[in-house]
C-alpha positions in Angstrom: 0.8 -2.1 17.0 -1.7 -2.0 14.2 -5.0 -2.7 14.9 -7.0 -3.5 11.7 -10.2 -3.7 12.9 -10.3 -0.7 14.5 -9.1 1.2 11.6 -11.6 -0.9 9.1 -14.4 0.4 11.5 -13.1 3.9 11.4 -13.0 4.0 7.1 -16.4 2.5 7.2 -17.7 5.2 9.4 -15.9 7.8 7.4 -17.3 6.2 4.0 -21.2 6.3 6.0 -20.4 10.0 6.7 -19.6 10.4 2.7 -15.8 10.9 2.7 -14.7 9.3 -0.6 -11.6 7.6 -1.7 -9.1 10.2 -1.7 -9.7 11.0 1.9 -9.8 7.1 3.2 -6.7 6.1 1.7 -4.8 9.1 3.3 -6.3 8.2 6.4 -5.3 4.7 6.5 -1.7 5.4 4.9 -1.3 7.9 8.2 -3.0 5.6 10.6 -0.8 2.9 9.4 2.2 4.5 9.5 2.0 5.5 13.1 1.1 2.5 14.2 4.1 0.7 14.5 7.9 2.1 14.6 9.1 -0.9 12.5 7.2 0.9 9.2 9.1 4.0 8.2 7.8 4.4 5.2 4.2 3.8 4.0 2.5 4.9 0.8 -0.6 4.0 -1.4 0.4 3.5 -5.5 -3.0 3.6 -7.5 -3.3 2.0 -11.3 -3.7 4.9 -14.2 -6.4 3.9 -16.3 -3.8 2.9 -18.8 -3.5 0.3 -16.8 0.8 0.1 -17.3 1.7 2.9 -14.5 1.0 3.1 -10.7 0.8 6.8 -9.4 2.0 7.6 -6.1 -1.5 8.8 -4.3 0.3 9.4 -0.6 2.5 8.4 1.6 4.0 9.1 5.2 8.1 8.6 5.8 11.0 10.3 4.0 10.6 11.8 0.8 9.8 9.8 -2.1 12.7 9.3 -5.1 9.8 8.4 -7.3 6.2 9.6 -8.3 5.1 7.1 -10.9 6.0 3.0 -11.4 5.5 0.4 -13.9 3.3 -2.1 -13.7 5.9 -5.2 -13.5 9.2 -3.0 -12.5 10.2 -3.0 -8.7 8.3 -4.4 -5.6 4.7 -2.8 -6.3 4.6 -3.2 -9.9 5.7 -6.4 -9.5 2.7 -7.2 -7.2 0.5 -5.6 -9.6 1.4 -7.4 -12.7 1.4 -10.5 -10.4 -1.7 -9.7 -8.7 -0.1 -10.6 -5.5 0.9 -9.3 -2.8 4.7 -9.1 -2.2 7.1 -9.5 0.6 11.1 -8.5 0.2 13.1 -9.1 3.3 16.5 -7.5 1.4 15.3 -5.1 -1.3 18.9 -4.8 -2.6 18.6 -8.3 -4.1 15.4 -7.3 -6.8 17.3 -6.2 -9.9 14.8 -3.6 -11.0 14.0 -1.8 -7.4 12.7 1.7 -7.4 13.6 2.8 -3.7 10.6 4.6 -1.6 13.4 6.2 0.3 17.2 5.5 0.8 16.9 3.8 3.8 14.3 0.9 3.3 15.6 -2.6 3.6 12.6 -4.2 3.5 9.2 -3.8 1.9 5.8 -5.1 2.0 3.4 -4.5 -1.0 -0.5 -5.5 -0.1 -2.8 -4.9 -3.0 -5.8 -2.9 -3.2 -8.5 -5.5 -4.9 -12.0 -6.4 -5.4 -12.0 -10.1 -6.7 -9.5 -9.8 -10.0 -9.4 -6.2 -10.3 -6.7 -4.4 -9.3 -6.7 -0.8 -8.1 -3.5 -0.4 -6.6 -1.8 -1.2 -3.6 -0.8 -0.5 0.2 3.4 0.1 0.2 5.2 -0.8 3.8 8.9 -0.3 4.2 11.1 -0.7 7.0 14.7 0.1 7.5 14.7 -3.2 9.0 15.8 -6.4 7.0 13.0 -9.0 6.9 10.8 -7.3 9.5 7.5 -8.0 7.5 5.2 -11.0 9.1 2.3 -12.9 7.8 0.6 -11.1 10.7 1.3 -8.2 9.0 0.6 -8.6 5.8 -3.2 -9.7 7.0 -3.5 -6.8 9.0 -3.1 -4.4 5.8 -4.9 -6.4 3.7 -7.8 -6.0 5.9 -7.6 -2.6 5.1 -7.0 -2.6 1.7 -10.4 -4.4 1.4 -12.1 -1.5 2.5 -10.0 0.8 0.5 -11.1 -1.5 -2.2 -15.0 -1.4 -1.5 -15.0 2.7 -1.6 -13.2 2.7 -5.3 -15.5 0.2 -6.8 -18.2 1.9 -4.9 -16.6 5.1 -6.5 -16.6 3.7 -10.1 -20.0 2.1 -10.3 
């Protein structure tokens, strides 16, 4: 089971020690991951500066059929041009999906923000159908918070 607080304490003490972005986010997309059997896949998309493409940073689960999405196109760049996070119970019904990996059935996009700016966003998938709760959701967004703090910390 994913413990949020735990892991928000352990990416503060690794941003007090210095670590930097790069370093937190591939903690948190590994801690994640092997928290709970239900996520199979979990990755972290960042925003180019361009601001129209997300950039596959990491991710834990079977490989990846995709490096780069567009902001507005499948479940994370739809959550990024929404600025919202997104929930997908059967990914085969969204028209424009860009699979993470063959299997998924279900995904959960939470985004990486500071107030209205957008840096990207924490990528669940399951090969579950509608195995995402609101529970869960909270839980990574938690984390993304403190993902978020370090990059605008990083960009100052």
């Amino acid at each position: 089971m994913l413990n949020p607080t735990d892991l928000v304490h352990g990416l503060q003490d690794m941003r007090d020690q210095g670590y930097l972005s790069d370093a937190l986010l591939r903690h948190a997309v590994r801690t994640i991951a092997g928290s709970d059997d239900r996520f199979d896949w979990v990755g972290a998309f960042l925003l180019r500066e361009d601001g129209v493409t997300l950039w596959l940073h990491d991710y834990v689960g079977a490989p990846a059929e995709y490096a780069e999405v567009p902001v507005g196109v499948g479940v994370a760049g739809a959550a990024v041009s929404a600025k919202e996070n997104r929930t997908v119970g059967d990914v085969t019904k969204v028209d424009d999906y860009h699979p993470c990996s063959p299997e998924i059935q279900s995904e959960l996009v939470v985004l990486i923000r500071a107030g209205d700016q957008v840096f990207g966003g924490l990528d669940l998938g399951s090969e579950q159908p509608s195995v995402f709760t609101a529970a869960d959701e909270s839980a990574v967004e938690a984390i993304a918070e403190k993902l978020a703090e370090q990059l605008v910390a990083e960009r100052r």
